[in-house]
C-alpha positions in Angstrom: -19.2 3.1 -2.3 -17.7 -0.3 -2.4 -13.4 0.0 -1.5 -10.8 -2.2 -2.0 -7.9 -2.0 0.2 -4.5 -3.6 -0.6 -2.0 -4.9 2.1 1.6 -4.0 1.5 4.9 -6.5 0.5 5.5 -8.4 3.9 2.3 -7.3 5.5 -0.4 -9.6 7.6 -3.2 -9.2 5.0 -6.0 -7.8 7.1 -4.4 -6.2 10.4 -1.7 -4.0 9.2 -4.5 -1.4 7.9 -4.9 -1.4 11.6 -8.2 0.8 12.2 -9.2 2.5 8.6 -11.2 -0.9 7.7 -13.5 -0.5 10.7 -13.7 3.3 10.5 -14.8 3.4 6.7 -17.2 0.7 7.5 -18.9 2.7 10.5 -19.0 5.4 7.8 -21.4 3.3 5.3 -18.9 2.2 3.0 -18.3 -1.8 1.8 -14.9 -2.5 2.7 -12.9 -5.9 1.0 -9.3 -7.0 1.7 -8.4 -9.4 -0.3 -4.6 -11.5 0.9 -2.2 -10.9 -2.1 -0.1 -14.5 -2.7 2.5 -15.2 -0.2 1.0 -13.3 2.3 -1.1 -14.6 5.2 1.3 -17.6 5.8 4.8 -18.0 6.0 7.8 -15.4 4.4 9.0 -18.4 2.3 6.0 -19.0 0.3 6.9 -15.2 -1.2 9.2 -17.2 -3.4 6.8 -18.8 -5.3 5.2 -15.7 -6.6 5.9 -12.8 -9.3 4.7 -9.4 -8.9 2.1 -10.0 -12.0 0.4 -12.6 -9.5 -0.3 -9.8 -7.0 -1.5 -7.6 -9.7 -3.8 -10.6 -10.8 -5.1 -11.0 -7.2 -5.8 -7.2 -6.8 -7.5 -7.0 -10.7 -9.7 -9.8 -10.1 -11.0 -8.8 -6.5 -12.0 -5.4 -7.8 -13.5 -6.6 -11.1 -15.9 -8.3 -8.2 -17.0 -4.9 -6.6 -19.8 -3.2 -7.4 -19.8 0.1 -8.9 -19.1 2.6 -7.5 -16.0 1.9 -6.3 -12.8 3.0 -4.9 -8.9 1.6 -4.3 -6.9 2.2 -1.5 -3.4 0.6 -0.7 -0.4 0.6 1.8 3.1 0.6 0.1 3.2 -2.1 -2.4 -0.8 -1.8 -2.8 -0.5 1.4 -3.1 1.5 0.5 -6.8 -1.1 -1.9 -7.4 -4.1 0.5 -6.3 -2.3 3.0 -9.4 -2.4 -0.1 -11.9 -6.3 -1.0 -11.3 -7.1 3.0 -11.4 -5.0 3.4 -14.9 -6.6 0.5 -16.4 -10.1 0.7 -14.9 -12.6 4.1 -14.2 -12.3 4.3 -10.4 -14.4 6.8 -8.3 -11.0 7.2 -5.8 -7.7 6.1 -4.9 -5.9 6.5 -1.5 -2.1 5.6 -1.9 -0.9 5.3 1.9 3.0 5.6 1.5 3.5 4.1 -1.8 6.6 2.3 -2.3 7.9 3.5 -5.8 11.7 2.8 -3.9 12.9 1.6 -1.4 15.6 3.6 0.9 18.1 0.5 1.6 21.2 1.2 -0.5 21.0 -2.3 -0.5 18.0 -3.0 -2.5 19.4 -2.8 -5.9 21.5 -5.6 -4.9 18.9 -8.1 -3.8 19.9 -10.4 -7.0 23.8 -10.7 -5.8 23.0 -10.6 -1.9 20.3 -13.7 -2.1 22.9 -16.4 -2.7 24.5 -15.3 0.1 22.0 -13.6 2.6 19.1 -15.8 1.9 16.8 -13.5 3.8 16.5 -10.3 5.8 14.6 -9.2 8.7 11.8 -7.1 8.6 11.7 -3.7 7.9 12.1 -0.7 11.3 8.7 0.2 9.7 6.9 1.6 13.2 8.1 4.1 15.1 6.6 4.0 18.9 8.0 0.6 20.6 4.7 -0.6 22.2 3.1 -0.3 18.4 6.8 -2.4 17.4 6.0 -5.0 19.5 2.4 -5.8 18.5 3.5 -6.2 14.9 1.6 -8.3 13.1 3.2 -9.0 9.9 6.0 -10.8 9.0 9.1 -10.7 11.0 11.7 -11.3 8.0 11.3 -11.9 3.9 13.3 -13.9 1.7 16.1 -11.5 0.1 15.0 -13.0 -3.5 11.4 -12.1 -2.9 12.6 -8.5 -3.4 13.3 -8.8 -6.8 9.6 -9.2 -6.9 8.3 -6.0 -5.1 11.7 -4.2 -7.4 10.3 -5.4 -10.9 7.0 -4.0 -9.7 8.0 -0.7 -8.6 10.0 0.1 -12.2 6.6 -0.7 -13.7 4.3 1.9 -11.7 6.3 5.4 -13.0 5.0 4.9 -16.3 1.2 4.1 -15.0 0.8 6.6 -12.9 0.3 9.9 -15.5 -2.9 7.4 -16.8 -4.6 7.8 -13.4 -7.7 10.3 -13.6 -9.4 9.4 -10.5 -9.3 11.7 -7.4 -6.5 11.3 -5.3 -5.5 10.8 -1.9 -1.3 10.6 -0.8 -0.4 10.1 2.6 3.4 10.2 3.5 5.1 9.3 6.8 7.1 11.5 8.0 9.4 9.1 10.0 9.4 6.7 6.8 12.8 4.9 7.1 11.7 1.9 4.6 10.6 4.0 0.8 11.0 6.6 -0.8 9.5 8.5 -3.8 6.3 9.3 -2.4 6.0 12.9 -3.5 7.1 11.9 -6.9 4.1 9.0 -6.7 2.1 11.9 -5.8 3.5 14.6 -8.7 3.1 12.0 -11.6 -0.3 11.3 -10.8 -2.2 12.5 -13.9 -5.7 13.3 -11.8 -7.0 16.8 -11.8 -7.6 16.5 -8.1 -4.6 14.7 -5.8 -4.3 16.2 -2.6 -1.2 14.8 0.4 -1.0 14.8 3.6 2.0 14.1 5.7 1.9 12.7 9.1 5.1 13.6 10.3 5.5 11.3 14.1 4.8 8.3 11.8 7.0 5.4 10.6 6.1 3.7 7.6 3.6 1.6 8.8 1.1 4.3 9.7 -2.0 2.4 10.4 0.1 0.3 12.9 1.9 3.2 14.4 1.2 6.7 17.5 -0.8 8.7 14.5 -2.7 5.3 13.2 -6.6 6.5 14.6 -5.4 10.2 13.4 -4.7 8.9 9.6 -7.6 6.1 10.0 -9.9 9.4 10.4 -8.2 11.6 7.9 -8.6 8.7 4.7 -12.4 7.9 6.0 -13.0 12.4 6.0 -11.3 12.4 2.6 -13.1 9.6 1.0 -16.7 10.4 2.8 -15.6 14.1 1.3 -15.3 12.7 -2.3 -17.2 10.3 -2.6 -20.1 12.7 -1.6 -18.7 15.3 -4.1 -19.1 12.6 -6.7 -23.1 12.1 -6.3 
């Protein structure tokens, strides 16, 4: 089984999965994480790219894996993992807190708070404060770039029903940055979609206390179903 795994909006492109690469690769599987535009350098450079562009980046690197093949994504990849499964056969997808909204009342008003608030910090997306303090992704985001990850979340909804592939939804229990993740999970149109919640975790689970508890749980599910597929 050949996986692609998709970072999140804001996220370093390899580290934020924290252990799940490593523990699906002990477990036999090809793992590649490809780094979605504006990601990998500085916040600003977010600004130069539309949502289609990270859907671009995540169709193309899975056009390149070998069948079969699987999606997993964290938050924002999780919208793109539901794209590539609705528009392409995939043996799996794992959608690790999906970000089909965003719990900031003040998200809807990116467009009239850019002008004025050109950027914002980071999101309190991990709970324990040693975890906090080894964050590797990016410590703030430019307020316009939100209007990016927005546009792509009012797209997913109408994807998701189009999904047939077995399913994996992981929700954090101590999730203060989205929302919507059982609906992600209840509009899912595969036969099979099972969800865990791991309820001591912030949003960033891979980085957070549970993060080698959840690594295990997605590499069980996949090694389950991907067996179960032979």
């Amino acid at each position: 089984m050949n996986l692609l795994l998709l970072h999140g909006f804001t996220s370093h492109p390899l580290l934020t999965l924290g252990p799940l690469p490593q523990a699906l690769r002990e477990a036999g599987f090809s793992v590649r994480q490809p780094t979605l535009p504006g990601h990998g350098t500085r916040p600003e450079d977010l600004l130069q790219v539309r949502w289609r562009d990270w859907l671009e980046t995540a169709r193309a690197a899975y056009r390149d894996l070998p069948e079969p093949r699987g999606v997993v994504g964290l938050s924002m990849g999780a919208l793109l993992a539901a794209h590539l499964a609705a528009e392409t056969p995939t043996a799996l997808l794992v959608a690790l807190a999906p970000a089909l909204a965003l719990k900031s009342p003040l998200a809807p008003l990116a467009p009239v708070l850019a002008p004025l608030i050109p950027r914002f910090p980071g999101p309190d997306s991990i709970c324990d404060p040693e975890c906090q303090r080894q964050n590797p992704n990016y410590p703030y985001f430019p307020t316009r770039a939100v209007l990016q990850l927005l546009a792509l979340m009012g797209q997913t909804p109408r994807v998701l029903p189009r999904v047939e592939a077995p399913a994996l939804v992981v929700e954090a229990g101590k999730d203060k940055v989205v929302k919507g993740v059982r609906r992600y999970h209840r509009l899912l149109g595969s036969a099979r979609k099972d969800y865990l919640v791991f309820p001591e975790s912030g949003h960033d689970l891979l980085l957070d206390r549970d993060r080698e508890a959840v690594a295990r749980a997605v590499q069980d599910w996949i090694i389950a179903t991907s067996n179960h597929s032979q």
